[in-house]
N, C-alpha and C positions, 0 to 999 in steps of 0.2 A: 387706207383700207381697214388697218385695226380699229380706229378709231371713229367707223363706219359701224363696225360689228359691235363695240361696246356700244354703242347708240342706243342698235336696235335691242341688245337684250336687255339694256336700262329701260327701255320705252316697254316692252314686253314684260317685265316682272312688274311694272305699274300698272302697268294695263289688267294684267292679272289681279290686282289688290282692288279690296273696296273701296267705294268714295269715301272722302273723309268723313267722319262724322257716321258712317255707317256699319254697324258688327257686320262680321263675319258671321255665316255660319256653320259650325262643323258638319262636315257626311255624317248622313245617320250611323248609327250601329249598325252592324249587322244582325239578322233575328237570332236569337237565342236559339241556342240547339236543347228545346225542352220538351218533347212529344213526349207520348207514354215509350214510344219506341226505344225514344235519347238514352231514360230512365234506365233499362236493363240491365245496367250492370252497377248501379248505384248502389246494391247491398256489399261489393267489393270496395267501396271508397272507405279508405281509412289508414289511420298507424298500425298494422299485425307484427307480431312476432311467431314467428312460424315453425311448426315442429312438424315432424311425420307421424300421420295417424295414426293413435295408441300411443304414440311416445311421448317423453317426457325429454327428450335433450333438444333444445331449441336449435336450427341449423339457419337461418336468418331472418332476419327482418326485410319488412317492406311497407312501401308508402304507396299509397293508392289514391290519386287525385284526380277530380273532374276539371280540366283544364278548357281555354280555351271558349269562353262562351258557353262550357256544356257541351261543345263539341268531340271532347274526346277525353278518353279514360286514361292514365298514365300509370303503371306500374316501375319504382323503382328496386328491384329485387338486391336485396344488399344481405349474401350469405356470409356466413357468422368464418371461414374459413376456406373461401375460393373468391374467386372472382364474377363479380356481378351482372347486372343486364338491366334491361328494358323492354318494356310492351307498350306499345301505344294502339289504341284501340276506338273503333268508332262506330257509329252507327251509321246507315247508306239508309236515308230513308225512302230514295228511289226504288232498293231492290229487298227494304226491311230486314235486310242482313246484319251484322255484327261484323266485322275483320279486326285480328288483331296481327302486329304484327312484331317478332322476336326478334332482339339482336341482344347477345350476350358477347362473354368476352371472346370464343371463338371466331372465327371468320364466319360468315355469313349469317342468316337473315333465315326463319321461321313464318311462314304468312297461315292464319289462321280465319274461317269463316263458319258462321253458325249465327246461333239466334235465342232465342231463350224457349224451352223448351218443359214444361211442365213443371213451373216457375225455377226453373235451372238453366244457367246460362252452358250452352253447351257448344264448345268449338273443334274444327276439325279442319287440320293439316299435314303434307308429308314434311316428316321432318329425316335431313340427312343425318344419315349415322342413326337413326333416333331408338334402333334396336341391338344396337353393335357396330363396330368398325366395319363399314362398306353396307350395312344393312339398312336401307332408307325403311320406315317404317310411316303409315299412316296412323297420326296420332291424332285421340278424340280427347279434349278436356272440358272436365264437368265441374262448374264450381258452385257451389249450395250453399246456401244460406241454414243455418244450424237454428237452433230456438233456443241457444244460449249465444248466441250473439256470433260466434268463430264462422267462418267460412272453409270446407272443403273442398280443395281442388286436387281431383281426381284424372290421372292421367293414363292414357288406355293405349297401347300401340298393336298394330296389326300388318304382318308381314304378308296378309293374304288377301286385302285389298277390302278388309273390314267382313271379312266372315266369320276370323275368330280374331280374340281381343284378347291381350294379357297385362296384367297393370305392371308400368313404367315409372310411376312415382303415385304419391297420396300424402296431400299435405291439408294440415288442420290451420290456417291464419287465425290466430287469437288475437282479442284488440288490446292492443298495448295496455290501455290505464286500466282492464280487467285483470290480464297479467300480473301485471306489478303489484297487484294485494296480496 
């Protein structure tokens, strides 16, 4: 009986191969994730070293990559004095939305949805705790492209289901080899 079963999967993985003499040839690619939609958040791809706006003491670095075909945006957030995180982010071009989605070194998961909005990419989710201990807060963030090159990400949180907004964080991303002069 064993010797039945290797037969057929020796017959079956040849079967599968081309004739001799004949290439193979690979599956295509899949398409590139490059509409104008894909794009929106391309002004964040880069090396930043990141301070809070108006300051001058840097609290960390991050790398910002289009991965995956163009399919998706990766933020590796690496603070200068706690512990780090990650955003991975995409574009649905079925429903022309953005999602991002956070996991830091806390437990759980941040899901974020938006889209670019008066060419500012603008995202909005509840985040727990995101106003205090037990306080889940709906948080909106705005990140701008500057005309010196830095990007502002501006964080907004709302205890009242987005009636009133109080800022939660404000950070300037500077591009690294600018920095470093």
């Amino acid at each position: 009986m064993l010797t039945i079963i290797a037969s057929l999967a020796i017959l079956q993985a040849s079967a599968a191969q081309a004739p001799a003499g004949q290439p193979t040839t690979p599956p295509p690619a899949p398409p590139a994730c490059d509409t104008e939609g894909h794009d929106g958040f391309d002004f964040w791809v880069g090396e930043w070293a990141v301070y809070p706006n108006g300051q001058e003491n840097q609290v960390a670095n991050s790398r910002i990559e289009r991965k995956f075909n163009g399919c998706a945006v990766v933020e590796n957030w690496m603070p200068l004095r706690s512990a780090g995180g990650t955003s991975l982010n995409h574009y649905d071009a079925a429903t022309k939305r953005w999602h991002q989605k956070w996991v830091g070194s806390s437990p759980g998961a941040v899901e974020f949805i938006g889209g670019v909005v008066e060419g500012k990419m603008v995202l909005t989710g509840y985040w727990p705790n995101g106003a205090g201990p037990g306080q889940d807060a709906l948080t909106r963030m705005t990140y701008t492209m500057n005309d010196d090159g830095s990007v502002r990400q501006h964080g907004e949180a709302s205890t009242d289901h987005g009636i009133s907004w109080q800022t939660s964080f404000d950070f300037l991303y500077r591009p690294k080899e600018a920095d470093s002069d």
